[in-house]
N, C-alpha and C positions, 0 to 999 in steps of 0.2 A: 518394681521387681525387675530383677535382672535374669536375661537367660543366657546360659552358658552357650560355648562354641558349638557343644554334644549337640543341643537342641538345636540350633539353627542346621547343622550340615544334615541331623536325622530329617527333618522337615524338607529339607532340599532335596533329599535320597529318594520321601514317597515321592513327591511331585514328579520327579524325575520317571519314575519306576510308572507312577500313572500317565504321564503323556505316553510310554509304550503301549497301554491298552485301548489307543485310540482306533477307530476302523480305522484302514487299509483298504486298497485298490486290488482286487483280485491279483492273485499269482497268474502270471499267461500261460497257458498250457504248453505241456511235455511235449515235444517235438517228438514223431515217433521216428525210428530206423529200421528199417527193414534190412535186414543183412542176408535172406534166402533169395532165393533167382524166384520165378514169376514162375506160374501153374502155365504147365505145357498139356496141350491135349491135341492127339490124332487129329490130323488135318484129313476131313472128307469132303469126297463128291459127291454132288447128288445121280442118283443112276436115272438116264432118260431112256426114254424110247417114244421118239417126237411122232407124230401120224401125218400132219399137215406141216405148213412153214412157220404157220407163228407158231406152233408150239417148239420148232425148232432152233426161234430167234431166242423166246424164254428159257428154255433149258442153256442156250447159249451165255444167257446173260444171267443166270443161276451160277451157273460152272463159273464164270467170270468171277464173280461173286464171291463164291467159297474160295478159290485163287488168292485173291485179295485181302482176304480174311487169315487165309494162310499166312500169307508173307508179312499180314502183319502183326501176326503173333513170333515168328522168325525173326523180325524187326525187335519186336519187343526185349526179347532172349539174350540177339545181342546188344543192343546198347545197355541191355542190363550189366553185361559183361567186361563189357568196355568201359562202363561206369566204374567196376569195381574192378579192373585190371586184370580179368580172368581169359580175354580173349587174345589170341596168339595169331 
């Protein structure tokens, strides 16, 4: 029996069509973009009223503290800025 051209190139087409529903290797994940500036909140201090000296060395280095915290949320603000060419 003879088979026509029809038949061999249809037979080629599933095969073809079935090696695409072989597994795959995960897709890598969506990279995300943030395009808003970063969450700003009130910068405070803590309120002392030292009695002795260490409690005035600790409030010292509380206050130190919150300072620190501060600037490095002002830190954060701008290089966010900088990043995205908004600082002049």
């Amino acid at each position: 029996m003879k088979t026509s051209n029809f038949a061999n190139g249809l037979t080629s087409l599933c095969l073809t069509l079935l090696a695409g529903c072989a597994s795959a290797p995960p897709s890598p994940a969506p990279t995300l973009i943030v395009s808003g500036c970063p969450v700003v909140v009130p910068c405070r201090l803590p309120s002392t009223a030292p009695a002795r000296n260490g409690q005035l060395l600790t409030d010292l280095e509380r206050t130190e503290l919150a300072w620190a915290e501060c600037a490095a949320q002002v830190d954060r603000v701008y290089q966010h800025q900088v990043t995205h060419e908004q600082a002049r």
